[in-house]
N, C-alpha and C positions, 0 to 999 in steps of 0.2 A: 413521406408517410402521411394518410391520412384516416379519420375514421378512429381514432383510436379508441383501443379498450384500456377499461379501467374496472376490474373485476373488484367484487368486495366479501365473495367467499369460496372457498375453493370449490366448491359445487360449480360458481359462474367461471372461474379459470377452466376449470375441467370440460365444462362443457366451449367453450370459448377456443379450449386448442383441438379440439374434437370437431368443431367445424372451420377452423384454421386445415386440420388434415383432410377434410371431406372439399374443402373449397379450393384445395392444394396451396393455399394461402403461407405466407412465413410472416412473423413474430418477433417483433425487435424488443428484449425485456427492458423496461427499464424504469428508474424510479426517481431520483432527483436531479435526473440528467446531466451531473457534474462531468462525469467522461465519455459523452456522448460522441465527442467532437476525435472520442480517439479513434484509428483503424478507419476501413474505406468509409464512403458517405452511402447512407444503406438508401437504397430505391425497393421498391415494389413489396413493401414489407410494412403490417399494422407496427404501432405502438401497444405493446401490450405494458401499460402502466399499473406498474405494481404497489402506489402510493394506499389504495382502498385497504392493503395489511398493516392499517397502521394500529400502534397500539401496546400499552405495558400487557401484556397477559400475566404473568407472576413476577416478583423479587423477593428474593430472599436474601439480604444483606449479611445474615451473620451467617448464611452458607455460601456467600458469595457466588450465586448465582442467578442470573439475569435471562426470562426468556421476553422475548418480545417481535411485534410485529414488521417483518422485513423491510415493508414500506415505512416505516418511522425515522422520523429524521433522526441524520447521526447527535445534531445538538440537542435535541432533547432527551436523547439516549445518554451525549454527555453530561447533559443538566443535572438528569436525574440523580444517575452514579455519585456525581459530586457532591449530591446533596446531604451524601449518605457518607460522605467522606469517603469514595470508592471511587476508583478510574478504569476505563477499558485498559487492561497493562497493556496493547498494542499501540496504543499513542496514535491512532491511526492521521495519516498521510493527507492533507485535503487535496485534491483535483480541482476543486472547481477555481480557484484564484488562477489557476493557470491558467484558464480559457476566460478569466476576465468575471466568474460568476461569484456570487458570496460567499464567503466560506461557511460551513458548517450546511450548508445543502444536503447531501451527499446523503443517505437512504444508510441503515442499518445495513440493509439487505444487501447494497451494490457494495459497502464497506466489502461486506463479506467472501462477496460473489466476485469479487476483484484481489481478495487474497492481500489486503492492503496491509503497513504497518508503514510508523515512523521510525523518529529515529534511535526510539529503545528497542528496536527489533534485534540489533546485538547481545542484549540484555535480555528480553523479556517474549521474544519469538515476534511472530504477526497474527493476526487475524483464526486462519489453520489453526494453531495451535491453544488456541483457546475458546474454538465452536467444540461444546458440548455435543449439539446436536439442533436437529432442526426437522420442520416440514417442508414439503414441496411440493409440486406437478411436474411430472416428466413431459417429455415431449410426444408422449404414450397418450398424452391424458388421464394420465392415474395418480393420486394421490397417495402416500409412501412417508414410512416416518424416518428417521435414523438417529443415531448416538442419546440419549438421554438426558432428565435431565440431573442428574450428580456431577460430580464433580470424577469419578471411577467408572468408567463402563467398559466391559472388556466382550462385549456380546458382538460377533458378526463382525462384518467389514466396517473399514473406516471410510467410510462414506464422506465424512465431515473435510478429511484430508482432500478426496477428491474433487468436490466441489469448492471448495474458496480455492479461487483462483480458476475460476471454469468459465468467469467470464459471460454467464447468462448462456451458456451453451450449450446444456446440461439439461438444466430444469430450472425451473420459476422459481425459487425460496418464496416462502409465504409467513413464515416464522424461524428466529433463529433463538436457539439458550448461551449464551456466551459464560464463561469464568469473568468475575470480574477480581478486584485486588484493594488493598486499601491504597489511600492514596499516601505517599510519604509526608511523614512530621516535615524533615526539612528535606529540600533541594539545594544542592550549593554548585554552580560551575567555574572550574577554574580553567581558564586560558593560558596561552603561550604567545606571544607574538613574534612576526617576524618568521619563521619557519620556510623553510624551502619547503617544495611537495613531499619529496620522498623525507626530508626528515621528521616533516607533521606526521607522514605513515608509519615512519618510525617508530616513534613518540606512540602515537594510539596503538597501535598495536601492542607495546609493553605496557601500556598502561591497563589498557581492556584482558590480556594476559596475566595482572599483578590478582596480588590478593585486596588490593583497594574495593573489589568489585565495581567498579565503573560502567555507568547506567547506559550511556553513551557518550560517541565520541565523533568528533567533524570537525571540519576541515573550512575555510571560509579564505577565499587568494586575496589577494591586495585589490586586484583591479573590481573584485566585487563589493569586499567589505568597506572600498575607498579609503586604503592608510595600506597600513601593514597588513599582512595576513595575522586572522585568527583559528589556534589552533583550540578545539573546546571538548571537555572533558567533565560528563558530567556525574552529581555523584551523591545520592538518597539516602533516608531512611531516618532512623532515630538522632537527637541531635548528636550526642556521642559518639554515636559509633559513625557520622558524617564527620565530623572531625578527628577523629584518628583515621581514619583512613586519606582523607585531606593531608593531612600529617605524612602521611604514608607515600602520596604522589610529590611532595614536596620535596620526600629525601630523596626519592625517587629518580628525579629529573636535577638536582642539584648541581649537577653535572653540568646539563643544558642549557640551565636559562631559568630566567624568573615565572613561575609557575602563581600567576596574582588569581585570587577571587575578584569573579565580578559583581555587581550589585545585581539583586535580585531583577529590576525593570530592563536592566542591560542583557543580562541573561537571557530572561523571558521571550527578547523582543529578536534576540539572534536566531534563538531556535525557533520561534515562530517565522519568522524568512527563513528555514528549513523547512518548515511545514508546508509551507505556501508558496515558496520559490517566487518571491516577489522581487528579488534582484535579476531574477532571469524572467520578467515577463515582457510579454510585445510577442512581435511575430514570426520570430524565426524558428524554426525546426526546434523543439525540445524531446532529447534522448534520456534514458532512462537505461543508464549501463550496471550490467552485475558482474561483476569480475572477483577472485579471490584478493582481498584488501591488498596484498604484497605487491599485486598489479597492477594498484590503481597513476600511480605516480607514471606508468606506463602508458596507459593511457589517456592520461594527460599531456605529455609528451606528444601522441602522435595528432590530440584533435586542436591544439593549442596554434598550430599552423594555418589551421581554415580558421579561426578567429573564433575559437568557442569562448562563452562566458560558464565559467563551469560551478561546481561544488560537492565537497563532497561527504559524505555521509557517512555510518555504520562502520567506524573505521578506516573506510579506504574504499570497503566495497562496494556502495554505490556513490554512483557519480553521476549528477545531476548536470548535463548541457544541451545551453543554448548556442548551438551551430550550425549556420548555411552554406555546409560542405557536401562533399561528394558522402552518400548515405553508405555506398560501399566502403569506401575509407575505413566508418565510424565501425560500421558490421567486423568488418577484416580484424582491425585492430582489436576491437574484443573478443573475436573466434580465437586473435593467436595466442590468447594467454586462457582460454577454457571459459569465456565468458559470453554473456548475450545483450545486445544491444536495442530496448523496444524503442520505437516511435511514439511517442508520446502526443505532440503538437507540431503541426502543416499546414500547408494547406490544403484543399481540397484536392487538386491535380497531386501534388507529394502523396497525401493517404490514400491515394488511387492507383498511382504507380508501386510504392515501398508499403511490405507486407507489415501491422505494424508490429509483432513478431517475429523474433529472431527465425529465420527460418530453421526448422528441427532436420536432424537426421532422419535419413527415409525410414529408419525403424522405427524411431523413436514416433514421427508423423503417422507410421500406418498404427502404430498402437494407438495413440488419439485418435485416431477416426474411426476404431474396432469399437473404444469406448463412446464416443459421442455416438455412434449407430445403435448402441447398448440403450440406451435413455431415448433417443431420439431418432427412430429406425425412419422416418419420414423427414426428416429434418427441417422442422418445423422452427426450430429456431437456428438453422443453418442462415441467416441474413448474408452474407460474402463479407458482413464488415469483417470478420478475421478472416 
């Protein structure tokens, strides 16, 4: 890609994809390039860099809601929140340590636009479910608002649903309003060690099932965490009512095994290698499996033979592996329990060959391509990376 644009109001996008369609040109969106590196390697396509949307436009902390400029970095956007004793509740996910880059890179916008969350997404949903609403440019070159900014909007389509998670494929975001949340008095995580896979599944499952309310919960094997496996179990709020419910997972599990608190730095440093997936970095293939939690022990199972280094997340449900195995294998084996297996990290030959998308049912595929022709009837931002 060369030449790239970098627009800095929607008048200059507007016009910028309006001679992208008269030039017959395509449009690779993108803004702190943290997953750039995922899906084919795009040829014959501008940069349209969407960092010139940077920017707070409003806060309103005791309405707990946040609009701001899509191009704005996600750490500044965390900075902010924080400052105010407020968190994105989606805990979002960083990409860029996987591909070796800084963390906290990663653009408001692409947060959004990739439909991201960590690992209180069992808890507290992703991304989705906490855009307000937003502006944009279709692939039309027109300019279009959606969802609002309250916290209650019940007016027209949900727009908001359909775009996080569209991947730039859609439309340009230019602005997004997110919910934000306070952030919790205390954090406390308690562990289990030693766990077999399906008994750690076990274990989180009744726990994330209990009335504890359990923030989140993962999974950490031996050969990653270097000792025993840890099984982690995390769990917010006021300091009382973190400790009776602590309380709670203790009688809980009394049965099973000693149920310790860890120290806050031990804590901190675990989940962050969930954030960042710094025990599975280097260069082999990283998947990105979604399966129903119950399944996940299953699919450990069948990638643990090609030599995966795995982890896993939200319970059960996802599962984080580093494997240089047969790609079909990893696909089969998620298909057979109702689940989808992306490509995450390859190399360039691998993201050229394997689509990095689960491949969809033909109905399911032709209904996406009814909608992306909706926004985008020129496909201006069709690039082939997906």
């Amino acid at each position: 890609m060369s030449n790239n644009l970098m627009p800095r109001s929607e008048a200059d996008l507007c016009d910028a994809i309006a001679q992208a369609i008269g030039d017959g040109e395509r449009l690779a969106i993108t803004g702190g390039a943290t997953k750039s590196d995922i899906g084919r390697h795009i040829e014959n396509a501008r940069c349209l860099d969407m960092r010139g949307f940077s920017g707070i436009v409003d806060y309103d902390p005791a309405e707990l809601v946040l609009t701001v400029g899509a191009g704005t970095p996600l750490a500044e956007v965390e900075a902010l929140v924080a400052s105010r004793e407020q968190k994105l509740p989606f805990a979002p996910f960083d990409y860029g340590p996987v591909f070796g880059r800084p963390a906290g890179a990663s653009t408001i916008g692409g947060v959004v636009a990739a439909g991201i969350a960590g690992s209180q997404r069992v808890s507290q949903g992703s991304a989705r479910d906490h855009l307000l609403g937003f502006r944009a440019v279709s692939g039309r070159g027109e300019t279009f608002i959606a969802g609002a900014k309250v916290v209650k909007n019940v007016t027209g389509y949900d727009l908001s649903k359909l775009v996080s998670g569209s991947w730039g494929r859609l439309v340009a975001l230019t602005e997004v309003t997110l919910k934000v949340l306070p952030r919790p008095r205390l954090s406390v995580t308690k562990a289990m060690e030693g766990l077999a896979d399906a008994d750690a599944i076990r274990l989180m499952s009744r726990a994330l099932g209990s009335q504890a309310d359990v923030s989140a919960a993962a999974h950490i094997p031996g050969q990653v965490q270097g000792g025993a496996s840890l099984t982690l179990l995390k769990v917010e709020g006021f300091g009382p009512s973190v400790t009776a419910r602590c309380a709670m997972l203790d009688a809980l599990f009394s049965d099973v095994g000693d149920l310790r608190q860890l120290e806050g730095d031990v804590a901190d440093h675990l989940w962050s290698e969930l954030r960042t997936l710094r025990p599975l970095a280097g260069d082999a293939p990283l998947w990105r499996i979604n399966v129903a939690p119950r399944e996940g022990a299953a699919i450990v199972a069948a990638i643990e033979p090609l030599g995966a280094k795995w982890m896993l997340d939200w319970g059960g449900g996802l599962i984080w592996a580093a494997v240089d195995g047969d790609p079909a294998i990893i696909r089969d084996a998620a298909a057979r329990v109702g689940g989808h297996a992306m490509l995450v990290r390859g190399s360039t030959d691998l993201r050229d060959r394997i689509a990095a998308f689960h491949p969809a049912a033909p109905a399911v595929a032709a209904l996406e391509t009814r909608v992306r022709r909706a926004f985008d009837p020129n496909g201006v931002f069709e690039t082939g990376r997906f």
